[in-house]
Z-matrix of the N, CA and C atoms (Angstrom, degrees):
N
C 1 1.467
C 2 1.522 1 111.60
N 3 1.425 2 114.84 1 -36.09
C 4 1.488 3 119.37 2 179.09
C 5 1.772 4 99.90 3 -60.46
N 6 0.968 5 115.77 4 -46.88
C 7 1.604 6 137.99 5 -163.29
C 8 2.064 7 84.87 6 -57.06
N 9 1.388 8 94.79 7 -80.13
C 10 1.529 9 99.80 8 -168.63
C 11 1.601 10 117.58 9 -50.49
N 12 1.585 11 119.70 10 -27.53
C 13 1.226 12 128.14 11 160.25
C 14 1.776 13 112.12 12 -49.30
N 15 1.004 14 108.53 13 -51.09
C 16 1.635 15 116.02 14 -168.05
C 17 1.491 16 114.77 15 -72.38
N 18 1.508 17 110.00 16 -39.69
C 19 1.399 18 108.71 17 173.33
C 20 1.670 19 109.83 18 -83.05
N 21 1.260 20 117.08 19 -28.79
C 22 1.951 21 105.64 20 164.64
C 23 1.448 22 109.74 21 -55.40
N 24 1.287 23 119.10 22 -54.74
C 25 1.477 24 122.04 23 -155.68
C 26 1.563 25 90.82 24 -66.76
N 27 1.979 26 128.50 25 -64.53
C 28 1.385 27 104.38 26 -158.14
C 29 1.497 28 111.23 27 -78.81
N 30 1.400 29 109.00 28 6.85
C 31 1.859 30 90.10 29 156.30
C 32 0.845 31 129.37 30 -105.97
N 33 1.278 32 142.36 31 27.29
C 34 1.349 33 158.05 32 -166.07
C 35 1.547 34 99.82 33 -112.27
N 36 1.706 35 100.54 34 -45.57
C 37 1.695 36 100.82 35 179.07
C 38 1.376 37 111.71 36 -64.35
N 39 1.443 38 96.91 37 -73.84
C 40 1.746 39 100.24 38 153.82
C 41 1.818 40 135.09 39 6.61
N 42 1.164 41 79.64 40 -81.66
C 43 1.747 42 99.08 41 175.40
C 44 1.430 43 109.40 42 -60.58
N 45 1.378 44 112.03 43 -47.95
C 46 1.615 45 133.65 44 -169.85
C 47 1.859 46 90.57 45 -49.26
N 48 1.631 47 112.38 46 -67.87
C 49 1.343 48 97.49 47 -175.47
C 50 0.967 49 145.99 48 -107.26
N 51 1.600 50 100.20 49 36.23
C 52 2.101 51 127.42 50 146.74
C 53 1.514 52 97.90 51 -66.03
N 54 0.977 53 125.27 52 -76.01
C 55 1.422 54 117.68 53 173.19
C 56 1.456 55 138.40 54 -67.51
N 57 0.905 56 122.69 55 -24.57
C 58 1.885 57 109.29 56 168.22
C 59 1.159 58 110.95 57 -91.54
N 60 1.832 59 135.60 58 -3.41
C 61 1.194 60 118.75 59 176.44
C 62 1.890 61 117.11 60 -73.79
N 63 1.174 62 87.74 61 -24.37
C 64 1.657 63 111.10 62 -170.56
C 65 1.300 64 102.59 63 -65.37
N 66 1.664 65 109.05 64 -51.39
C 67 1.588 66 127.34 65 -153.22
C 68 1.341 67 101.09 66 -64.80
N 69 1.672 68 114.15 67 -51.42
C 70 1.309 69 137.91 68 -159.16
C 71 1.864 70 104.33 69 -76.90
N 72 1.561 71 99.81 70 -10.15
C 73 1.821 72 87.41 71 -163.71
C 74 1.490 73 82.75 72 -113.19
N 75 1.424 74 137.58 73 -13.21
C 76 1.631 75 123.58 74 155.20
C 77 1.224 76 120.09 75 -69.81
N 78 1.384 77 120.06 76 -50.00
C 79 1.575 78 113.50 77 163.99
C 80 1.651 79 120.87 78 -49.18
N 81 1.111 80 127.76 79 -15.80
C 82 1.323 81 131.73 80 -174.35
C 83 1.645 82 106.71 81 -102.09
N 84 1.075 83 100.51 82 -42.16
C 85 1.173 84 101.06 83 -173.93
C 86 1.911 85 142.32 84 -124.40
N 87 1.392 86 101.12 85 13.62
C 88 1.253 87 139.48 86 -173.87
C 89 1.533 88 125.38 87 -94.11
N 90 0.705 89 144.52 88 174.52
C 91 1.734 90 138.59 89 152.53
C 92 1.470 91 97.98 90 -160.98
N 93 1.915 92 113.09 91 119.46
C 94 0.958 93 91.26 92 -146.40
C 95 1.847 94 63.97 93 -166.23
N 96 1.610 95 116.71 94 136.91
C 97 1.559 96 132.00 95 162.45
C 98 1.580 97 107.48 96 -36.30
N 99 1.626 98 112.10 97 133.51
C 100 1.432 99 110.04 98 165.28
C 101 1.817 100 94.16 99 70.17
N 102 1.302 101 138.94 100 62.59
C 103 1.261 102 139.56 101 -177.02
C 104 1.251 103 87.61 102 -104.78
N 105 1.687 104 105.96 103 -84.99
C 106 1.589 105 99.41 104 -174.62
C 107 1.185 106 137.47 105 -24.21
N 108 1.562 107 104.01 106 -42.02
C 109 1.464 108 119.42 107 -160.29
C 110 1.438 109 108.27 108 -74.75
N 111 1.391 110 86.77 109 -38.29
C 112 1.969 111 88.10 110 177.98
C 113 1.954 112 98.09 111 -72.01
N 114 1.027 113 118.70 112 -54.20
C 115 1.561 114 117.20 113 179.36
C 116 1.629 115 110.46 114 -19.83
N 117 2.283 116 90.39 115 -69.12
C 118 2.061 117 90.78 116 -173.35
C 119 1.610 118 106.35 117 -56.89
N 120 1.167 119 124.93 118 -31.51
C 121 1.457 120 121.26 119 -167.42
C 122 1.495 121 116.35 120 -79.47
N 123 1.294 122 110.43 121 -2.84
C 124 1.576 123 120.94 122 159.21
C 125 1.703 124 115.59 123 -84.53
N 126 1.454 125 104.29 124 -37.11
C 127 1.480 126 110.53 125 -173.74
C 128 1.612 127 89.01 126 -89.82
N 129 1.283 128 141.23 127 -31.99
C 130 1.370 129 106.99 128 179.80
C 131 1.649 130 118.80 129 -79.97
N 132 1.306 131 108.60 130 -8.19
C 133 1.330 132 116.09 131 167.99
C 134 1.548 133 119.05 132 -58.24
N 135 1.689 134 109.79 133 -40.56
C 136 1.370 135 115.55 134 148.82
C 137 1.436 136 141.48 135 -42.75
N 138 1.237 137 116.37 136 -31.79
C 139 1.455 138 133.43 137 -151.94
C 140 1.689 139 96.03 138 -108.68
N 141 1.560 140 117.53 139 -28.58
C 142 1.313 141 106.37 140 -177.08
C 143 1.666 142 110.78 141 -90.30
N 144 1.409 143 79.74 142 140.18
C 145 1.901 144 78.85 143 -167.94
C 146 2.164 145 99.86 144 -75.29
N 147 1.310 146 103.18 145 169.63
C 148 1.584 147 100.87 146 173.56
C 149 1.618 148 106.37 147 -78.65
N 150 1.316 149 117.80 148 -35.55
C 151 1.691 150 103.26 149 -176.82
C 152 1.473 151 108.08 150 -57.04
N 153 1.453 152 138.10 151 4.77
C 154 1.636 153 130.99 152 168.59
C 155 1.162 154 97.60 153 -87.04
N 156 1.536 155 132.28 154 -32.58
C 157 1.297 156 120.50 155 -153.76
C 158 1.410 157 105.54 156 -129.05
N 159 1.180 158 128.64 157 17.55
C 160 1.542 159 117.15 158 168.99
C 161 1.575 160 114.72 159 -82.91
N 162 1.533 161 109.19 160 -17.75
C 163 1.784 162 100.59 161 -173.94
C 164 1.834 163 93.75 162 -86.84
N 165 0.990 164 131.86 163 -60.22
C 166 1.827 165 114.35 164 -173.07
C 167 1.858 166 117.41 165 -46.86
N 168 1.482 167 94.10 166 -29.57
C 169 1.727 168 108.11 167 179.39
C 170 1.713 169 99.91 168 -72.41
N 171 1.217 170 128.13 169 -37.62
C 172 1.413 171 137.02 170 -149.14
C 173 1.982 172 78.03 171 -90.97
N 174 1.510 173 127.44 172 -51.67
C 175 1.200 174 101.74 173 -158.33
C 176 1.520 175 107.97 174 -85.65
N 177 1.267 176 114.44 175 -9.32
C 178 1.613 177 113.95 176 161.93
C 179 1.278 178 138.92 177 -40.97
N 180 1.920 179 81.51 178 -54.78
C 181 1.901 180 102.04 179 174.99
C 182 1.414 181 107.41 180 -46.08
N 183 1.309 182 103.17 181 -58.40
C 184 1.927 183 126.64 182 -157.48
C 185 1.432 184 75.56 183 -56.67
N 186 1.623 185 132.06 184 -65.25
C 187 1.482 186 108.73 185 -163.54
C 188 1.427 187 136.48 186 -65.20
N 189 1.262 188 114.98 187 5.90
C 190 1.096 189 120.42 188 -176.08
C 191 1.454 190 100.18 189 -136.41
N 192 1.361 191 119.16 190 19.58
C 193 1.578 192 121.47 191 154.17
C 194 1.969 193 104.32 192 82.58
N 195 1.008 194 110.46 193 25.83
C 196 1.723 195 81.91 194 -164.58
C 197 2.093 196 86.11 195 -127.65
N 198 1.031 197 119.13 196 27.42
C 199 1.546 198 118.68 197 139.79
C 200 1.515 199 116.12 198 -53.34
N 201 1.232 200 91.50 199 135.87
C 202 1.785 201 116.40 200 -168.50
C 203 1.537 202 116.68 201 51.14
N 204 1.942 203 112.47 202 52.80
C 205 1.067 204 120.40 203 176.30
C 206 1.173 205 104.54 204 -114.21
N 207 1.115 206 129.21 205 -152.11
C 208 1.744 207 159.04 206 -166.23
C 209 0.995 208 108.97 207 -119.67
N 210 1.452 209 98.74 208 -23.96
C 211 2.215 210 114.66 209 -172.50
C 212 1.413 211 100.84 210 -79.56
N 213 1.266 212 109.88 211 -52.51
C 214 1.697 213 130.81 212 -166.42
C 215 1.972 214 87.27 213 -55.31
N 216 1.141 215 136.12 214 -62.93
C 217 0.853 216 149.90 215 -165.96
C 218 1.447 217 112.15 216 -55.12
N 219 1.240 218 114.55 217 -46.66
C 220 1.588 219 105.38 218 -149.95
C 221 1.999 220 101.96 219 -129.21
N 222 1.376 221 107.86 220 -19.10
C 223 1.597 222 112.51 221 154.47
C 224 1.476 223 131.65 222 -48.97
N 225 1.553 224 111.98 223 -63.25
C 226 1.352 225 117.78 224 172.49
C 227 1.341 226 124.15 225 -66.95
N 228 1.928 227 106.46 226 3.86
C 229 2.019 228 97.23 227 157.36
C 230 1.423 229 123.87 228 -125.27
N 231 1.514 230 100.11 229 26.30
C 232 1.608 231 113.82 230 -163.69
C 233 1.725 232 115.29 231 -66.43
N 234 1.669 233 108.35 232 -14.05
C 235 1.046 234 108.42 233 -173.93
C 236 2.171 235 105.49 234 -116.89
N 237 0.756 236 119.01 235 149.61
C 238 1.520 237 136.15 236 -173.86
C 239 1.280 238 133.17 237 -110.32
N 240 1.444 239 134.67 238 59.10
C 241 1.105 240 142.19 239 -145.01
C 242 1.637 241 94.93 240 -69.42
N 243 1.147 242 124.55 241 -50.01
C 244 1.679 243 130.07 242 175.38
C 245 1.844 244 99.54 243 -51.74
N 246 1.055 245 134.78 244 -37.92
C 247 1.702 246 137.21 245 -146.94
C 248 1.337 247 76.81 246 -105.52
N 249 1.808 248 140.71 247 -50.06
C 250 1.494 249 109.69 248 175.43
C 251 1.386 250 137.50 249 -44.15
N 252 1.435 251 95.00 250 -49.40
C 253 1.539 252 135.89 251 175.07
C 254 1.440 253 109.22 252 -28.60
N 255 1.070 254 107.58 253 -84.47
C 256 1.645 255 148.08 254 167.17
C 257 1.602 256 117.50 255 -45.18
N 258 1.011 257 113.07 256 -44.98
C 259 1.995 258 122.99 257 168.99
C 260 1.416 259 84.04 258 -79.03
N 261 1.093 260 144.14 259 -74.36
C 262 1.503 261 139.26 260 -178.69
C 263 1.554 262 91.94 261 -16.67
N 264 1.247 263 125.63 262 -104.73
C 265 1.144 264 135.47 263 -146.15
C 266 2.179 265 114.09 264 -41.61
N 267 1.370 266 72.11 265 -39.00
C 268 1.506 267 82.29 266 174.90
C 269 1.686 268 129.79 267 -48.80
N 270 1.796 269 87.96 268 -56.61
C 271 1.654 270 105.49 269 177.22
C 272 1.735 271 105.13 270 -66.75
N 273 0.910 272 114.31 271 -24.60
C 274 1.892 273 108.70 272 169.74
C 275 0.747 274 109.67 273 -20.63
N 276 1.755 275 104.73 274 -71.61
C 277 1.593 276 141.11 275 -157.77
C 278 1.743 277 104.11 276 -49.39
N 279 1.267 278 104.39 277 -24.58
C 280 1.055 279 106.93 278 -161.72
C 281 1.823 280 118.55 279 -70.50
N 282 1.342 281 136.59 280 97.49
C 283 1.375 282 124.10 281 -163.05
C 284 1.742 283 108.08 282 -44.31
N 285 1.103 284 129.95 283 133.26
C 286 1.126 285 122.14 284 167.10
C 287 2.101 286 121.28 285 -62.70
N 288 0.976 287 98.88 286 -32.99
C 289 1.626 288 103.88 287 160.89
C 290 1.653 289 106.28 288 -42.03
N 291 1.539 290 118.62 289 -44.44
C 292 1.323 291 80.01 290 -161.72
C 293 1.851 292 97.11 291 -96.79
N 294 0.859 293 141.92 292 47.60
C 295 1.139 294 143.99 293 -140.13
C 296 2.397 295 81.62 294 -153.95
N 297 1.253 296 100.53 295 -65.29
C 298 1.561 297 108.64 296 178.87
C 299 2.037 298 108.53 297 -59.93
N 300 1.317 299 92.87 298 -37.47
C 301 1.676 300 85.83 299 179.01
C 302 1.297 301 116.97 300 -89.28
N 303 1.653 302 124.41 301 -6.77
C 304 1.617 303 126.41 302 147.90
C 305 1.696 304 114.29 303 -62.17
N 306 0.937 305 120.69 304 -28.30
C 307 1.350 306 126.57 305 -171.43
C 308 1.805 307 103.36 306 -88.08
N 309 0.938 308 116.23 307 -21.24
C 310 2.074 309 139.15 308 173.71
C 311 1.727 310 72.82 309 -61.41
N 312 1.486 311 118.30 310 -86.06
C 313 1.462 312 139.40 311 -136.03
C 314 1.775 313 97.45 312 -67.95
N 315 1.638 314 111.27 313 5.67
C 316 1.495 315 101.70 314 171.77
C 317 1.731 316 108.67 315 72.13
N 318 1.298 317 117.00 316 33.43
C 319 1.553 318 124.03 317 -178.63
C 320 1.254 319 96.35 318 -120.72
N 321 1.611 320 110.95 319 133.47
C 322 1.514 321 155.54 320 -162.02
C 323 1.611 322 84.07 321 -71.14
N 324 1.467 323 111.39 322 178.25
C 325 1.942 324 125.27 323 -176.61
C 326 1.608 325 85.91 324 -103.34
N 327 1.757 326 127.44 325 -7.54
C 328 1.638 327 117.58 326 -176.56
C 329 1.421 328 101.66 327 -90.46
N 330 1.314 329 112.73 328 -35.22
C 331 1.576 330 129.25 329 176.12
C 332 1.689 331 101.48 330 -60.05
N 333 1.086 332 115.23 331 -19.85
C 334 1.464 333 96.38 332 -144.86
C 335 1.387 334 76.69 333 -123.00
N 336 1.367 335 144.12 334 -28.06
C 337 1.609 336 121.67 335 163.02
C 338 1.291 337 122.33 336 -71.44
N 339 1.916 338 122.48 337 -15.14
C 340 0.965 339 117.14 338 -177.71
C 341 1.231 340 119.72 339 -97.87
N 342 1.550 341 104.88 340 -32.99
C 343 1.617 342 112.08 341 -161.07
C 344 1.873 343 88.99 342 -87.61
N 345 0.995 344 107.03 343 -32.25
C 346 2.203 345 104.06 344 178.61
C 347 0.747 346 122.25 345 -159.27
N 348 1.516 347 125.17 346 52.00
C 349 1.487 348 136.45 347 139.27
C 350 1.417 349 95.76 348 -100.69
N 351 1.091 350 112.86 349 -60.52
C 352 1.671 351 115.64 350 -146.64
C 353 1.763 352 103.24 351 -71.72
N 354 1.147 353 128.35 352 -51.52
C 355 1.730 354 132.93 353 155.86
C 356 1.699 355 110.16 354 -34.22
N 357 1.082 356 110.55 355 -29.19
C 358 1.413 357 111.92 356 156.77
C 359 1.379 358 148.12 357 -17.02
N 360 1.531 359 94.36 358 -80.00
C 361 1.183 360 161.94 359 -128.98
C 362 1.908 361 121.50 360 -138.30
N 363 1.472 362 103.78 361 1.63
C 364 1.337 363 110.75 362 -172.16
C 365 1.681 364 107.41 363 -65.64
N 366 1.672 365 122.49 364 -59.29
C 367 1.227 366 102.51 365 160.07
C 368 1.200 367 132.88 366 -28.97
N 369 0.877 368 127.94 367 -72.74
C 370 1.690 369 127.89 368 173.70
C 371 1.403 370 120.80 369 -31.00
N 372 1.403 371 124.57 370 -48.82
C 373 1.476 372 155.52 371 -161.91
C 374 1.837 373 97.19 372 -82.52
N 375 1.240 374 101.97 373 -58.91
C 376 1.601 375 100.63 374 167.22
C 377 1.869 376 136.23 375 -50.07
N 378 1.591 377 94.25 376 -40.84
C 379 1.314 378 100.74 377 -176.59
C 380 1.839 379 94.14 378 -94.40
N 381 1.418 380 119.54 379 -36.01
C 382 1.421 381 92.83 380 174.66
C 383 1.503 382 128.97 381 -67.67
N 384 1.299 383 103.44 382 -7.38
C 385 1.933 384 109.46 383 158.30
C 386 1.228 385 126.29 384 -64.65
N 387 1.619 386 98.92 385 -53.00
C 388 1.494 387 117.98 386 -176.04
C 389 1.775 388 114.56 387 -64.11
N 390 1.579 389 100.50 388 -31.86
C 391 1.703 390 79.52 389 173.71
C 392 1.616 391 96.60 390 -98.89
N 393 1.073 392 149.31 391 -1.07
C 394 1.319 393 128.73 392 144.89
C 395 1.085 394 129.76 393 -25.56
N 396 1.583 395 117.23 394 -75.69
C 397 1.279 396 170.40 395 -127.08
C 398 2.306 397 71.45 396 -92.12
N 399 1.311 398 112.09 397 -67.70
C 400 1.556 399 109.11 398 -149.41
C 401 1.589 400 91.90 399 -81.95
N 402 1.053 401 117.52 400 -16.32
C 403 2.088 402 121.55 401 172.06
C 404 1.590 403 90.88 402 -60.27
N 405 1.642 404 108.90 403 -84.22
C 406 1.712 405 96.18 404 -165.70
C 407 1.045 406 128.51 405 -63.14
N 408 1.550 407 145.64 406 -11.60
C 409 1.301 408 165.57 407 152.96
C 410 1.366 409 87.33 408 -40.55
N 411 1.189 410 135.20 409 -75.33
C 412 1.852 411 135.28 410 -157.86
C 413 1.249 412 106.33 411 -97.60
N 414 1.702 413 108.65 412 24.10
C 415 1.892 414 101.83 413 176.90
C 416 1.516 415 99.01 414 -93.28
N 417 1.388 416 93.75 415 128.14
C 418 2.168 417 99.06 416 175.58
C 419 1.161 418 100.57 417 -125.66
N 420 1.492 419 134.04 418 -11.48
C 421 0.874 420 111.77 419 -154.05
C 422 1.793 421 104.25 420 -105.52
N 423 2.043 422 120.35 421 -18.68
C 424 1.414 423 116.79 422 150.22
C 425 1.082 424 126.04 423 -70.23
N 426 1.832 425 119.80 424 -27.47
C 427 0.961 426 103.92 425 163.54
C 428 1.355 427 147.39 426 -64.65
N 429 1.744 428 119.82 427 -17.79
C 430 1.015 429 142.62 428 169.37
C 431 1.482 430 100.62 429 -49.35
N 432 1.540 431 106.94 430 -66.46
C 433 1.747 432 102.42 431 -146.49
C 434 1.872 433 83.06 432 -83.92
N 435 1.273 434 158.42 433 -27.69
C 436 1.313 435 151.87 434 178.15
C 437 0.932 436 124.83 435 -71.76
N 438 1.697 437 121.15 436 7.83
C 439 1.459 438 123.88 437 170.91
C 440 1.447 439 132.86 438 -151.72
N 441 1.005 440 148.88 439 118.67
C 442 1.315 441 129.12 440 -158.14
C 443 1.939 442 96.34 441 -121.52
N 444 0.554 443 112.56 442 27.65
C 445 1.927 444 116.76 443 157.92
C 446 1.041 445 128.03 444 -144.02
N 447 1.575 446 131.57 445 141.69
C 448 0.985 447 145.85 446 164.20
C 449 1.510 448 116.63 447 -16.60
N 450 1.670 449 106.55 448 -70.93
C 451 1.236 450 94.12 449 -173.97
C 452 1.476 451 142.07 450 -74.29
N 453 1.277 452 125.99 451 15.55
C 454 1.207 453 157.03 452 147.07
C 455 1.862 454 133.73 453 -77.93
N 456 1.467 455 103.71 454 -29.06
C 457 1.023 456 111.84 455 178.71
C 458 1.184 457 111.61 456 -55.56
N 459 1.856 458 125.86 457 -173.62
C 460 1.664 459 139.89 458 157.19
C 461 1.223 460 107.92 459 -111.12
N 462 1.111 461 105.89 460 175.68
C 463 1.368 462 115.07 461 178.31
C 464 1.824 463 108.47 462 -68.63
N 465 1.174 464 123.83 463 -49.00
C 466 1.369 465 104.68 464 177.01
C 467 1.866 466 133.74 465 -39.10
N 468 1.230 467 91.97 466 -21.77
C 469 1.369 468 117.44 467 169.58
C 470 1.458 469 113.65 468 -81.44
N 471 1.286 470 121.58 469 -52.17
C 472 1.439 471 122.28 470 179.22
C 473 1.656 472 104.38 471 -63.03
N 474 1.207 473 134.37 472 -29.25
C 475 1.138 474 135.11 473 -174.50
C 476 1.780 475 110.40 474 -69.38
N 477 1.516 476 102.72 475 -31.97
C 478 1.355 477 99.92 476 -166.73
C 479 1.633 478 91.81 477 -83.47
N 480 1.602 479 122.13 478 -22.20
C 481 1.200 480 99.35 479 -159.67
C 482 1.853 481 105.38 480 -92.13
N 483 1.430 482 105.19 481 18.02
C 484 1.456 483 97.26 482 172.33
C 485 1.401 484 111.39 483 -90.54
N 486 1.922 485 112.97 484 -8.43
C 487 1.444 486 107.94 485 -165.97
C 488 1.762 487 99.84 486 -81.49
N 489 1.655 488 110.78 487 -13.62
C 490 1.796 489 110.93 488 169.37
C 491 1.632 490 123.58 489 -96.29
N 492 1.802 491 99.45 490 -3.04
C 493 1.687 492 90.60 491 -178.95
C 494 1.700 493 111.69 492 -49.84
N 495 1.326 494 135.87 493 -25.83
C 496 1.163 495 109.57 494 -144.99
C 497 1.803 496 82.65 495 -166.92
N 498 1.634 497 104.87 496 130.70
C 499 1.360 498 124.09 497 160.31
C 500 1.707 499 104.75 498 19.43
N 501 1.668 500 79.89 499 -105.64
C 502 1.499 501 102.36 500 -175.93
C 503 1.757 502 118.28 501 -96.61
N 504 1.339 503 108.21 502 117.56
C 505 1.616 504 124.32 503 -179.30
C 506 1.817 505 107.90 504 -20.38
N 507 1.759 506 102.00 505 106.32
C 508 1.523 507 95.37 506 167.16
C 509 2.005 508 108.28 507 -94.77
N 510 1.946 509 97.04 508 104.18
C 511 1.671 510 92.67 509 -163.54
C 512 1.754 511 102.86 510 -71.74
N 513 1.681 512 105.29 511 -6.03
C 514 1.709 513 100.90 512 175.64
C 515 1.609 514 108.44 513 -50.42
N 516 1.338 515 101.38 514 -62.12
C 517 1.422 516 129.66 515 -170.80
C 518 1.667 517 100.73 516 -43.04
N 519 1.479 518 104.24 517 -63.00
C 520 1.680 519 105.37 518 -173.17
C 521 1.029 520 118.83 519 -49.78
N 522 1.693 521 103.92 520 -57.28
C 523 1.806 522 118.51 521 -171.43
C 524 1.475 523 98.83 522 -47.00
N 525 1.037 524 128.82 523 -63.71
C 526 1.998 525 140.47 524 -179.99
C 527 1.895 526 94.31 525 -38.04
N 528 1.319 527 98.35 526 -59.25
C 529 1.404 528 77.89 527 167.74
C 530 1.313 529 140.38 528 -55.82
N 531 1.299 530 113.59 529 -51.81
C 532 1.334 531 120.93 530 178.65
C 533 2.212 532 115.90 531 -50.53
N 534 1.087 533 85.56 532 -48.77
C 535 1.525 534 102.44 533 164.48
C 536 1.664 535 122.62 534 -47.06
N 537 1.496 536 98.50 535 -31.75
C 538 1.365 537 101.15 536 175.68
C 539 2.000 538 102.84 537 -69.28
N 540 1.018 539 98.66 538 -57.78
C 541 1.754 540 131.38 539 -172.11
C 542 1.792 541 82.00 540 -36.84
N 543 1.088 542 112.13 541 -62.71
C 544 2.269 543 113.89 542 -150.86
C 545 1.448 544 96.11 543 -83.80
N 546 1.504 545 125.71 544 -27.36
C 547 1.317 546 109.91 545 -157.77
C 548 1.441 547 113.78 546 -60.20
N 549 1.859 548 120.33 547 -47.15
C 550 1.120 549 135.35 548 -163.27
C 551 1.589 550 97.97 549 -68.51
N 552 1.148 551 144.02 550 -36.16
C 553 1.812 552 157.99 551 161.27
C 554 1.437 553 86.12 552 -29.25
N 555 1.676 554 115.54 553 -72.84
C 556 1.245 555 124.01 554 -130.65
C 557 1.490 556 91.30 555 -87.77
N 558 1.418 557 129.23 556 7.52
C 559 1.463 558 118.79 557 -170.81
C 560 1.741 559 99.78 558 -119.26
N 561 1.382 560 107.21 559 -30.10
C 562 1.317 561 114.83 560 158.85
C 563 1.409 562 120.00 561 -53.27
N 564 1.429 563 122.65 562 -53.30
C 565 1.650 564 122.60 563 -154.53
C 566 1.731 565 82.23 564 -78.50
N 567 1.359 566 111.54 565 -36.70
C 568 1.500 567 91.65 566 178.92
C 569 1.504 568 136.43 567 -48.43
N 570 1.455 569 96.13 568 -52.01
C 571 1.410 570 103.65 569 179.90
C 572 1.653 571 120.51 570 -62.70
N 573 1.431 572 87.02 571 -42.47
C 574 2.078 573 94.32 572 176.27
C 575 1.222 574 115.30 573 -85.63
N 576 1.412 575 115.22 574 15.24
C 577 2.073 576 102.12 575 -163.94
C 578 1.517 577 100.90 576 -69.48
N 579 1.118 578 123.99 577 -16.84
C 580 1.600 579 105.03 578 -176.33
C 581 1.492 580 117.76 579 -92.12
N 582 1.530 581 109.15 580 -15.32
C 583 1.344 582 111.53 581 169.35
C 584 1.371 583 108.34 582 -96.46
N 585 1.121 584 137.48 583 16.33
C 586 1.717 585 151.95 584 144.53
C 587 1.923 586 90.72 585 -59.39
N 588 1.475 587 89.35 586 -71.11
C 589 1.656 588 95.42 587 -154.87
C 590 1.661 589 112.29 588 -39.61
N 591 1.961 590 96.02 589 -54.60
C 592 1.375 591 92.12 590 -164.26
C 593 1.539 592 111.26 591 -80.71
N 594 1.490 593 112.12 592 24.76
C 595 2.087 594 102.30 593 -178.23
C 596 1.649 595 73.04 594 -108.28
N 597 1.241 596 146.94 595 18.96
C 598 1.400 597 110.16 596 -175.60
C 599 2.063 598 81.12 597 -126.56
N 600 1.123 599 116.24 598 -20.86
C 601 1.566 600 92.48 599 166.00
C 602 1.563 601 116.28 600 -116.65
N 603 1.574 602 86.76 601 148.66
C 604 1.503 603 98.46 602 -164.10
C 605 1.800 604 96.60 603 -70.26
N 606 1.363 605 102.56 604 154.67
C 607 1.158 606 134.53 605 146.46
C 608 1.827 607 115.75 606 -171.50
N 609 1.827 608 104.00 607 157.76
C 610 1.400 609 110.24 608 178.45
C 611 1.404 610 110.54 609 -72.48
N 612 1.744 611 96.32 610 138.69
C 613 1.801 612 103.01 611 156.71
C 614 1.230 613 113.27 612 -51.45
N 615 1.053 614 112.67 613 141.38
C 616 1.692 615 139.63 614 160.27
C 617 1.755 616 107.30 615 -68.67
């Protein structure tokens, strides 16, 4: 379950920023028909909670067979309405000069989100992984209804199922569990806490 936890969560990040780096550097930097519209329809993607939308998503899966997959798991969070949001704001910052004198030097819009947008922008890029990354790690509640076996499950699931191994609750057993669940959080926020800090206060790129 630790195993299946680790490969949902880093492809979700993964996937997460094939798509919002792109999304976030046309909204920033584009002018382009239907802008807004795509903009509110990113922020209402924010605003809708998942308990509206897990039963039409849940009967999709079933229709196309991929209950108690990896798919079920890690499809329905591939996109980041907060990580658009947020890379948005970032690429603003970004002077358009230096963005016009990459385009002088004969560099592509892939060149130019990867090689100097995205180096940018690493604070930002870090913590929008990291709370990804700590959302699906502590999701029990898709994983619950998207899987019905063991060997597919996450650990949030394995945790609950130590509170039924046996009669009466062994909380040694659980707590050890639970410990498993926070440690990897608590070793993450460590390493990134300062690139937490500086994506949450503003200042201009250099």
């Amino acid at each position: 379950m630790i195993k299946n936890s680790i490969i949902v969560c880093v492809s979700v990040v993964l996937i997460q920023y094939i798509i919002i780096v792109p999304c976030a550097y046309s909204l920033a930097k584009y002018d382009y028909k239907g802008k807004p519209l795509v903009f509110a329809l990113v922020m209402l993607g924010q605003m809708i909670p998942m308990q509206l939308t897990f039963l039409p998503v849940y009967f999709m899966f079933s229709k196309a067979g991929l209950i108690n997959t990896y798919a079920s798991l890690i499809l329905p969070f591939i996109s980041n309405p907060f990580g658009i949001f947020m890379l948005r704001q970032y690429f603003m910052q970004v002077p358009t000069e230096i963005i016009e004198a990459a385009r002088l030097d004969n560099a592509s819009d892939i060149k130019i989100m990867f090689k100097i947008m995205m180096p940018m922008v690493k604070s930002a890029l870090v913590t929008i992984g990291l709370l990804s990354f700590i959302s699906n790690w502590n999701n029990y509640f898709w994983a619950l209804i998207m899987t019905n076996e063991d060997a597919i499950r996450t650990l949030p699931i394995g945790i609950t199922l130590l509170k039924d191994s046996e009669t009466l609750a062994r909380w040694n057993i659980i707590m050890a569990g639970n410990l498993l669940l926070v440690l990897p959080m608590l070793g993450l926020y460590i390493v990134a806490s300062k690139k937490i800090r500086n994506a949450f206060v503003y200042s201009g790129i250099k």
